[in-house]
DOFIVEX-860125 format. One record per residue (C-alpha): residue number from 1; residue in one letter; x, y, z. Coordinates in Angstrom, 1 decimal. Example, Ala and Ser with C-alpha at 12.3 -4.5 7.8 and 13.67 -1.06 7.14 Angstrom:
BEGIN
@resi: 1, resn: A, c1: 12.3, c2: -4.5, c3: 7.8
@resi: 2, resn: S, c1: 13.7, c2: -1.1, c3: 7.1
//
This chain:
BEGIN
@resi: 1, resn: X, c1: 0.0, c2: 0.0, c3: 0.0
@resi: 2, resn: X, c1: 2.8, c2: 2.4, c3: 1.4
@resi: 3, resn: X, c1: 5.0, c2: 1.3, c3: -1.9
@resi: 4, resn: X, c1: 1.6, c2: 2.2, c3: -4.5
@resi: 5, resn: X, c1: 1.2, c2: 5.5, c3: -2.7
@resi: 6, resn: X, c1: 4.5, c2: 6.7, c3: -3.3
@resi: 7, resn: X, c1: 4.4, c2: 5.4, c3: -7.1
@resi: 8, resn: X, c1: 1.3, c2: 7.7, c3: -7.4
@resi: 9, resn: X, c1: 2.9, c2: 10.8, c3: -5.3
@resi: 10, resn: X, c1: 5.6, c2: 10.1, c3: -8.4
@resi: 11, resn: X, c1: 3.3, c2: 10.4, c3: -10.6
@resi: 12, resn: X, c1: 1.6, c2: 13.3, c3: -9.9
@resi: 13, resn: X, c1: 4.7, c2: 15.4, c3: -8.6
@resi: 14, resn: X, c1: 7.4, c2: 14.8, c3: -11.4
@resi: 15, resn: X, c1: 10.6, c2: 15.7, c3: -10.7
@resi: 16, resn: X, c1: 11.6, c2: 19.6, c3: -12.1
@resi: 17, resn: X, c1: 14.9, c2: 19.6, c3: -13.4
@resi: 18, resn: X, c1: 16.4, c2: 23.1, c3: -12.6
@resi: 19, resn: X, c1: 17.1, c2: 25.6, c3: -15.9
@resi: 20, resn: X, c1: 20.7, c2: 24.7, c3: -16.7
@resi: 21, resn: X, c1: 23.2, c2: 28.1, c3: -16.9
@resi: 22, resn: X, c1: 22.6, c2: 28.4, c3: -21.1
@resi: 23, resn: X, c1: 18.8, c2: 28.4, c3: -20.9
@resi: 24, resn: X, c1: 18.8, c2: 31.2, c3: -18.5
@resi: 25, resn: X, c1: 21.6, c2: 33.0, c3: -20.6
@resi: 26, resn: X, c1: 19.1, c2: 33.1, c3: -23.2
@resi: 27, resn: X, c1: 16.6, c2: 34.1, c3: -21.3
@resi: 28, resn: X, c1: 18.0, c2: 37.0, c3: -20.3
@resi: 29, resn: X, c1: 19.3, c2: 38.2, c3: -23.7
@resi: 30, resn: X, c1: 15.7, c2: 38.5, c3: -24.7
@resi: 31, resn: X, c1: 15.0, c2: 40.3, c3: -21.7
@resi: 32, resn: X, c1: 17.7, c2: 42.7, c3: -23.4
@resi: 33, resn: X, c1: 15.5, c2: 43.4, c3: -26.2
@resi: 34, resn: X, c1: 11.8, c2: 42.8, c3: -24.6
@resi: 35, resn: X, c1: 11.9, c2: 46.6, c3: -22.8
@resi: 36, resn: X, c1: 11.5, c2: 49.8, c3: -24.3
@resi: 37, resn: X, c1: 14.7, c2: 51.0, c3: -23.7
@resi: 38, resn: X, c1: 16.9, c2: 48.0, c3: -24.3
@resi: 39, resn: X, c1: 15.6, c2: 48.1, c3: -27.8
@resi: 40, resn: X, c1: 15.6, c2: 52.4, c3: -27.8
@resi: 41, resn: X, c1: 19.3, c2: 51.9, c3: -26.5
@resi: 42, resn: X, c1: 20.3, c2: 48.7, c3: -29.1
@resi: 43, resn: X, c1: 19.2, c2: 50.8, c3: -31.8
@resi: 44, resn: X, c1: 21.4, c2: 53.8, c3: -30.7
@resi: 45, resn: X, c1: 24.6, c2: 51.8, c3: -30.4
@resi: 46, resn: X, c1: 23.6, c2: 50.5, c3: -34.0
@resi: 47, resn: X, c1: 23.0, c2: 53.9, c3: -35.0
@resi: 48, resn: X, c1: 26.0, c2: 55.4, c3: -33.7
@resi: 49, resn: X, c1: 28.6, c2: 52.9, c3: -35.3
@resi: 50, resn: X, c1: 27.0, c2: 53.4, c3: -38.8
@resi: 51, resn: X, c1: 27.0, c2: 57.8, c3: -38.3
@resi: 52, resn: X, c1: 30.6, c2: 57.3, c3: -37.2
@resi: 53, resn: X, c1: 31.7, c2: 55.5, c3: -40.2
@resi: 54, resn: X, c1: 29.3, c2: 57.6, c3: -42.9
@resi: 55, resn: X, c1: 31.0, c2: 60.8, c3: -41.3
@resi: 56, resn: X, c1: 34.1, c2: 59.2, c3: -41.9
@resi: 57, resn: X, c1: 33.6, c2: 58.7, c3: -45.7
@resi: 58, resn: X, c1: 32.2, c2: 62.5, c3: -45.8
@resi: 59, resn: X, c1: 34.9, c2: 64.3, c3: -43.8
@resi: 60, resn: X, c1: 38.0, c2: 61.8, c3: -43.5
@resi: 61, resn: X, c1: 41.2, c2: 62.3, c3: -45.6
@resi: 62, resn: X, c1: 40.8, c2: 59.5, c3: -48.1
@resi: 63, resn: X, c1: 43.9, c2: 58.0, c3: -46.8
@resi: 64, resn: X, c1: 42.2, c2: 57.3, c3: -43.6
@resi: 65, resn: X, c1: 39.7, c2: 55.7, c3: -45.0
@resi: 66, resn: X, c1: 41.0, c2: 51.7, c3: -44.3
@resi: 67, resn: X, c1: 39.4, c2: 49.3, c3: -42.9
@resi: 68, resn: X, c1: 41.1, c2: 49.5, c3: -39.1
@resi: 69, resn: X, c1: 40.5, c2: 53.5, c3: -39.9
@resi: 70, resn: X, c1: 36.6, c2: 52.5, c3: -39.8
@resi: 71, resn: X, c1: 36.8, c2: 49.6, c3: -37.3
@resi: 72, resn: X, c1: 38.8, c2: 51.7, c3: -34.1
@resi: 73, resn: X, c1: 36.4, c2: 55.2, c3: -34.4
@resi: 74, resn: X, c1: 33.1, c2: 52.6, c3: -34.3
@resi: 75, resn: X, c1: 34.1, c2: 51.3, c3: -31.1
@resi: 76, resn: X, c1: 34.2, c2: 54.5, c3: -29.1
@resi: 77, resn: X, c1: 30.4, c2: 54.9, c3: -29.5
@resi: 78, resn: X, c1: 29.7, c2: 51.3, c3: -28.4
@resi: 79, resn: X, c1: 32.1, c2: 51.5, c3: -25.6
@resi: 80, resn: X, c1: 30.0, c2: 54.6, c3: -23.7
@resi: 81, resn: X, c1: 26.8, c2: 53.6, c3: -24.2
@resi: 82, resn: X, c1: 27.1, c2: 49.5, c3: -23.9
@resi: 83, resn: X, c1: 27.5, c2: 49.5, c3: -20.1
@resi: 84, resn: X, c1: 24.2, c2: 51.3, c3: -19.9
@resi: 85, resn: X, c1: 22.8, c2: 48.1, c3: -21.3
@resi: 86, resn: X, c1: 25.0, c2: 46.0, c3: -18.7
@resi: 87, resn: X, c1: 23.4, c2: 48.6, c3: -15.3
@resi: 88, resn: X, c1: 19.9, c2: 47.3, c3: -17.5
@resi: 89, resn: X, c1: 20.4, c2: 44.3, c3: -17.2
@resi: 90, resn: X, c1: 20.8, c2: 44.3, c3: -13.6
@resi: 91, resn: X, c1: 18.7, c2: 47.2, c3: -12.7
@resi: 92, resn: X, c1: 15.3, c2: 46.4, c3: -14.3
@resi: 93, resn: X, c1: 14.9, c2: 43.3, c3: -12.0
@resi: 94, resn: X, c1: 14.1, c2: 46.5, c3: -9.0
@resi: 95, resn: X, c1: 12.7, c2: 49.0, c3: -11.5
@resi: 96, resn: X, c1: 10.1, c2: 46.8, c3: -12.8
@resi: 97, resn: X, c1: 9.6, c2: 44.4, c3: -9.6
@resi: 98, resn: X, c1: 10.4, c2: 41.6, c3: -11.6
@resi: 99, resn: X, c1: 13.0, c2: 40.3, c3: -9.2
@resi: 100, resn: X, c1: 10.5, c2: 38.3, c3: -7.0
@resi: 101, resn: X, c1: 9.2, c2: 36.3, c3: -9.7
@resi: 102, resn: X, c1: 12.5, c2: 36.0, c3: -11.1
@resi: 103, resn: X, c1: 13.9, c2: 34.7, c3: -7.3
@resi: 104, resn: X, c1: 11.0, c2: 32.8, c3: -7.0
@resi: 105, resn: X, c1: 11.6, c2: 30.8, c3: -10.2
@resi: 106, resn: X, c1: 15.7, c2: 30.6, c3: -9.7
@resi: 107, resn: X, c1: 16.3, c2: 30.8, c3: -6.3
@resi: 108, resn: X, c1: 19.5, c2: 30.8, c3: -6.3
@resi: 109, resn: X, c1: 20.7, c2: 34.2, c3: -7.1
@resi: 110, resn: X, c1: 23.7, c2: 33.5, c3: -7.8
@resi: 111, resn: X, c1: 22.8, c2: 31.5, c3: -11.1
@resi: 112, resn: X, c1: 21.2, c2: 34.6, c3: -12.2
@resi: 113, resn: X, c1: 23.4, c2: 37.2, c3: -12.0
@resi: 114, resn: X, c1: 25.6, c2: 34.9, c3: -13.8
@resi: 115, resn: X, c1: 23.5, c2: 34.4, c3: -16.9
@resi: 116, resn: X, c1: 23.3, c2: 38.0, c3: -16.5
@resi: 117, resn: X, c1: 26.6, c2: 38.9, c3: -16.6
@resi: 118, resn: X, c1: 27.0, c2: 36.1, c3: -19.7
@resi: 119, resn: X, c1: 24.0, c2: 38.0, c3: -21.6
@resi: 120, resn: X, c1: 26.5, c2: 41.4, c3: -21.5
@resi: 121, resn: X, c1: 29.6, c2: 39.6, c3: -22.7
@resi: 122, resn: X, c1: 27.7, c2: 38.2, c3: -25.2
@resi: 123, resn: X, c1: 26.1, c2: 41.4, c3: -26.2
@resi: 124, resn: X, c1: 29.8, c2: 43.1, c3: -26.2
@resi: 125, resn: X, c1: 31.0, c2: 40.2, c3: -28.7
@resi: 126, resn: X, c1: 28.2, c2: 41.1, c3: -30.8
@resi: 127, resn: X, c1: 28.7, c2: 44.4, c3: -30.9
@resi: 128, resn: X, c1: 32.5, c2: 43.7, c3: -32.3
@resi: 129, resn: X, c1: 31.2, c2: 41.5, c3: -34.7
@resi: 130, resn: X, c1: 29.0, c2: 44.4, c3: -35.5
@resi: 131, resn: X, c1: 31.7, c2: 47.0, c3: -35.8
@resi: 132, resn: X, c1: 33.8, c2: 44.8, c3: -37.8
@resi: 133, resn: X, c1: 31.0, c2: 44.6, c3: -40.5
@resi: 134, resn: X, c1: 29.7, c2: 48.2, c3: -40.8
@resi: 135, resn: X, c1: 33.9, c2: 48.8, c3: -41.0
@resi: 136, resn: X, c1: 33.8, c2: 46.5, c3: -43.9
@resi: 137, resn: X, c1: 30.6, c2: 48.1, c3: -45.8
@resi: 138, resn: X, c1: 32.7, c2: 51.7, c3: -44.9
@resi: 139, resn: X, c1: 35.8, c2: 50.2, c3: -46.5
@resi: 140, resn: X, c1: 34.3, c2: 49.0, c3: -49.4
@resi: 141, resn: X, c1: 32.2, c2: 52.0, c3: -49.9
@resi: 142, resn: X, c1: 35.2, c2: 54.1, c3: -49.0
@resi: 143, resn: X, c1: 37.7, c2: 52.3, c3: -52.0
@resi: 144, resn: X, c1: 34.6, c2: 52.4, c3: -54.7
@resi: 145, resn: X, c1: 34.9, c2: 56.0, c3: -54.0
@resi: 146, resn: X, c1: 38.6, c2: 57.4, c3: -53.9
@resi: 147, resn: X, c1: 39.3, c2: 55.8, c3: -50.5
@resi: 148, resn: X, c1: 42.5, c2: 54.0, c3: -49.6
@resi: 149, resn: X, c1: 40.1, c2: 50.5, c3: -49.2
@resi: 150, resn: X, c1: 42.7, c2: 49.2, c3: -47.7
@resi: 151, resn: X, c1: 42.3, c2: 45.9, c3: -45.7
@resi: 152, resn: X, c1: 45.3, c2: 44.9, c3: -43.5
@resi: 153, resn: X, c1: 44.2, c2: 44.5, c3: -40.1
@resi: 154, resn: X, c1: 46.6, c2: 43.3, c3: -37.0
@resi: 155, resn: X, c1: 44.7, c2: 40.4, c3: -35.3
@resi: 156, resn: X, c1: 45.8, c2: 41.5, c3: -31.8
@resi: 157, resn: X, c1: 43.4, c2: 44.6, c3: -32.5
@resi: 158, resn: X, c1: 40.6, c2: 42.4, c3: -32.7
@resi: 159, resn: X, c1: 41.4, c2: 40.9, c3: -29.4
@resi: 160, resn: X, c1: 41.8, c2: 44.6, c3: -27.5
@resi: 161, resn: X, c1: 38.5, c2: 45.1, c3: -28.9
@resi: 162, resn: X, c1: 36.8, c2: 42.7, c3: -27.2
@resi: 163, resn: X, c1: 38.9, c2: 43.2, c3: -24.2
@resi: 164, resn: X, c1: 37.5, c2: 46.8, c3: -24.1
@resi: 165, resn: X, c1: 34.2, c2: 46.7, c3: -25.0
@resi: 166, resn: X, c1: 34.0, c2: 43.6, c3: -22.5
@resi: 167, resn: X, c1: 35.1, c2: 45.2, c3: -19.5
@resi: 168, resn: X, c1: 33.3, c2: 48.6, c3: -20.5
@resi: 169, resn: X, c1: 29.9, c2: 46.6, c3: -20.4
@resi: 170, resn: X, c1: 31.2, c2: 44.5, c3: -17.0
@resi: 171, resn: X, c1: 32.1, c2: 47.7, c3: -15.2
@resi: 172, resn: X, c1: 28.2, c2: 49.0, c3: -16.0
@resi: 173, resn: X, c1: 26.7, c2: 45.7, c3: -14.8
@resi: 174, resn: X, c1: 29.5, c2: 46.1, c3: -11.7
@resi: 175, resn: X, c1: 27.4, c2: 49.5, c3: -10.5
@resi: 176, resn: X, c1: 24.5, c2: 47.9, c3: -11.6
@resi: 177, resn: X, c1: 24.9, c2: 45.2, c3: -9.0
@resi: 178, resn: X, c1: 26.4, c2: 47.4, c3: -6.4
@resi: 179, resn: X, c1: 23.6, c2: 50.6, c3: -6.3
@resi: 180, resn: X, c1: 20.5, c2: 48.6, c3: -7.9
@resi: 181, resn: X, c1: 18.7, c2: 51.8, c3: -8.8
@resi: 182, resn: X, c1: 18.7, c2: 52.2, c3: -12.9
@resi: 183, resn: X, c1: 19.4, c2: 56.0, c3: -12.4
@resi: 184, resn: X, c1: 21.7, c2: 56.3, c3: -9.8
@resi: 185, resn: X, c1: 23.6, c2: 53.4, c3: -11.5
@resi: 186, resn: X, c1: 23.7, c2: 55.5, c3: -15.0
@resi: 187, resn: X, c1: 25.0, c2: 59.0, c3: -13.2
@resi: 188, resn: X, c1: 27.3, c2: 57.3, c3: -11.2
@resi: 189, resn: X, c1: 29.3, c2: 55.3, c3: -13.6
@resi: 190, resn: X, c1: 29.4, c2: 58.1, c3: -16.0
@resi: 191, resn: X, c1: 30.3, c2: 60.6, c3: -13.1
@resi: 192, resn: X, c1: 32.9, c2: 58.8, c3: -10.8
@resi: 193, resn: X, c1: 35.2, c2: 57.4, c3: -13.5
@resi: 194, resn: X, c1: 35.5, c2: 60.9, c3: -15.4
@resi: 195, resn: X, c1: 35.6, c2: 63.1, c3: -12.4
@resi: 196, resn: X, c1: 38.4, c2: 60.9, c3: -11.9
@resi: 197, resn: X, c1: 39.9, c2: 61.5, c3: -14.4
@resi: 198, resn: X, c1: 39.6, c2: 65.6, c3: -14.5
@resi: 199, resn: X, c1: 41.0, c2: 65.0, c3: -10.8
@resi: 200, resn: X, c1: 44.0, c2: 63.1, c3: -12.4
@resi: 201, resn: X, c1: 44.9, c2: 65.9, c3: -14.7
@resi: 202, resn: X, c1: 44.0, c2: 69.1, c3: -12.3
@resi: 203, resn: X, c1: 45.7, c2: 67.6, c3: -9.0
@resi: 204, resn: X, c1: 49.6, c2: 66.8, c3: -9.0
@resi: 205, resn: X, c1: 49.4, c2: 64.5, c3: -6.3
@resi: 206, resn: X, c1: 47.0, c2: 62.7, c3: -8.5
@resi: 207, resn: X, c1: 48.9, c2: 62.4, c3: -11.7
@resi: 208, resn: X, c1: 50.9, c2: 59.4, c3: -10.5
@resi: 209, resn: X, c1: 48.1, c2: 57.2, c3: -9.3
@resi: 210, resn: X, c1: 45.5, c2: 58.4, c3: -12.3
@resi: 211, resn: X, c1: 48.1, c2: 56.4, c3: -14.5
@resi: 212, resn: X, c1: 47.0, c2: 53.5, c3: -12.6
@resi: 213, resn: X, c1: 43.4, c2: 54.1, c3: -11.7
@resi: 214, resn: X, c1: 42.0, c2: 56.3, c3: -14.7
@resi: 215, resn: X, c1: 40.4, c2: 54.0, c3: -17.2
@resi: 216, resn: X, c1: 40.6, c2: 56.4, c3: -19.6
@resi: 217, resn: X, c1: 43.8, c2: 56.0, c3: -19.5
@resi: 218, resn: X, c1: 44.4, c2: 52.4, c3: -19.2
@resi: 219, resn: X, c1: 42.2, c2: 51.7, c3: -22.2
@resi: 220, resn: X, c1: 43.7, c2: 53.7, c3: -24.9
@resi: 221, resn: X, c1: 46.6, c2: 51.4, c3: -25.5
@resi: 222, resn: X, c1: 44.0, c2: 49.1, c3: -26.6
@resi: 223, resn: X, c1: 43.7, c2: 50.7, c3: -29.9
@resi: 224, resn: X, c1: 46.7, c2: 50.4, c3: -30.9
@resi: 225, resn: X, c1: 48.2, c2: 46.8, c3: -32.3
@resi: 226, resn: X, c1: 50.6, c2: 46.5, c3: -29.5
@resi: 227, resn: X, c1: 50.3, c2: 46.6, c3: -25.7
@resi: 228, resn: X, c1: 53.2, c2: 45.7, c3: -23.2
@resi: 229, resn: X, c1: 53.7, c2: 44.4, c3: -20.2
@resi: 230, resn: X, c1: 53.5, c2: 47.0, c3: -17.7
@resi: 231, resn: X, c1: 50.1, c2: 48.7, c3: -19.9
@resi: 232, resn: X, c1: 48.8, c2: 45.2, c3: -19.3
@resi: 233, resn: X, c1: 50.0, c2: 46.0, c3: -15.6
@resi: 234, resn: X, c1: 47.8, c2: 49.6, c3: -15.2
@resi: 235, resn: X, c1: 44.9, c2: 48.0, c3: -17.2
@resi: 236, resn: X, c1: 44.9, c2: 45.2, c3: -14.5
@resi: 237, resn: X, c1: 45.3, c2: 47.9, c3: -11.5
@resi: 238, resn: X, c1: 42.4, c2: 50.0, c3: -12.6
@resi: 239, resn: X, c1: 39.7, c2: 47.1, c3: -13.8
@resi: 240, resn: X, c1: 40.2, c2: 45.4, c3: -10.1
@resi: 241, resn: X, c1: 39.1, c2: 49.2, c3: -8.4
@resi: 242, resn: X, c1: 36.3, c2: 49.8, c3: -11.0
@resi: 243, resn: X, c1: 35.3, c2: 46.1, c3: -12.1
@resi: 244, resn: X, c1: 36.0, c2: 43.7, c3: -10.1
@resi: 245, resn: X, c1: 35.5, c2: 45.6, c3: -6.4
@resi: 246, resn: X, c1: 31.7, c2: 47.0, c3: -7.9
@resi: 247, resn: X, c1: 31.1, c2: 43.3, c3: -8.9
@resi: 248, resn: X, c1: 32.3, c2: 41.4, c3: -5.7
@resi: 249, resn: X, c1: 30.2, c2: 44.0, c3: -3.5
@resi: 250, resn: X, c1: 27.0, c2: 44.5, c3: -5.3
@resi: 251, resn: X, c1: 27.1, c2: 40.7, c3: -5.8
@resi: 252, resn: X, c1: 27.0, c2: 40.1, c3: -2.0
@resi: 253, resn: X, c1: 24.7, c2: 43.3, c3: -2.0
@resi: 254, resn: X, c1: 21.9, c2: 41.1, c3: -4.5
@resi: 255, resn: X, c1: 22.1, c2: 38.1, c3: -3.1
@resi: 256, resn: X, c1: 21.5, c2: 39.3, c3: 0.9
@resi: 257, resn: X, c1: 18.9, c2: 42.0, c3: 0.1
@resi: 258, resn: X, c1: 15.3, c2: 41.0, c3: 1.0
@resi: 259, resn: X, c1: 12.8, c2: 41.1, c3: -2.4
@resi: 260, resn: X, c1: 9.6, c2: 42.5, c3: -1.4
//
């Protein structure tokens, strides 16, 4: 009797496998796109790369007109506006009171933030990928017309790219995580890190520790085919302070505070 109960029980209460890691990764890239302003602000990344490369082929000295010519300018663009997509990501749980259901489904938050986090890398690869071919339609366009058209391109570029536009998007999901407030997120990362910088430049005592801490800074070897050792170094240095420190605390921060 006790052995047909529990073969009904079985029956009636299958087991529920939890979502693995990939299936929440892609649930969470259409969350990118299923808001208002994830779409308004995918658009405007799009946008941006194709009116930097089109003012390129109007303005540019033809000679400049090459394929890596097209493909550094296009990530600049990307690069300021992609980690509002990461603080997004991370923010709308609050803004939109989502995060209970969410919590409630996964409730291990942990899992979460990670497909999170893998959503914005993803999104940063893409947006390479993206730059790469409006850099080629520009370079094509740009030799039809009286443009070098040139094509060689250093492979360790591509590499720095995704470097940079990967840890651009990581530090917005980092203040995401750590202030979990869509607005205060936004000011603040665009605030602290170029206050920092002005600081750097205006303050002597600052100048030697802005070569370490400014991002601005320790990003612009990127764009360049080669980066040494001790560049490597300052890059390091300043990703732990505005990366890695935002992303250890606002992860403790997420998965402590109550959902209500």
């Amino acid at each position: 009797m006790t052995g047909g109960t529990r073969s009904v029980a079985s029956a009636h209460h299958p087991v529920v496998r939890r979502p693995s890691l990939l299936r929440l990764t892609a649930v969470e890239l259409r969350k990118l796109v299923d808001t208002r302003a994830g779409r308004w602000l995918l658009a405007t990344i799009g946008l941006a790369v194709v009116v930097i490369v089109v003012a390129q082929l109007v303005w540019s000295p033809e000679a400049e007109q090459t394929f890596v010519g097209f493909f550094l300018p296009s990530l600049l663009p990307v690069g300021v506006l992609l980690p509002v997509l990461g603080i997004l990501s991370i923010t709308s749980e609050w803004s939109q009171r989502t995060a209970l259901t969410t919590f409630a489904l996964v409730p291990r938050r942990e899992r979460v933030v990670a497909a999170k986090l893998a959503a914005v890398v993803l999104a940063a690869v893409a947006s390479v990928v993206a730059s790469l071919v409006v850099a080629a339609a520009g370079t094509l366009v740009g030799g039809a017309t009286g443009g070098a058209g040139t094509w060689r391109f250093d492979a360790a570029l591509l590499l720095h790219a995704v470097v940079f536009q990967v840890a651009s998007v990581l530090m917005g999901a980092g203040f995401g995580l750590l202030l979990l407030n869509t607005p205060l997120a936004i000011v603040s990362y665009l605030l602290l890190p170029t206050g920092w910088s002005i600081l750097g430049e205006i303050v002597r005592p600052l100048r030697g520790p802005a070569e370490w801490l400014d991002t601005a800074r320790t990003t612009e070897p990127l764009f360049t085919p080669e980066v040494t050792a001790g560049q490597w170094g300052r890059l390091a240095v300043s990703l732990l302070v505005w990366l890695v420190v935002p992303l250890a605390v606002g992860l403790v921060r997420t998965l402590r505070r109550e959902v209500v």
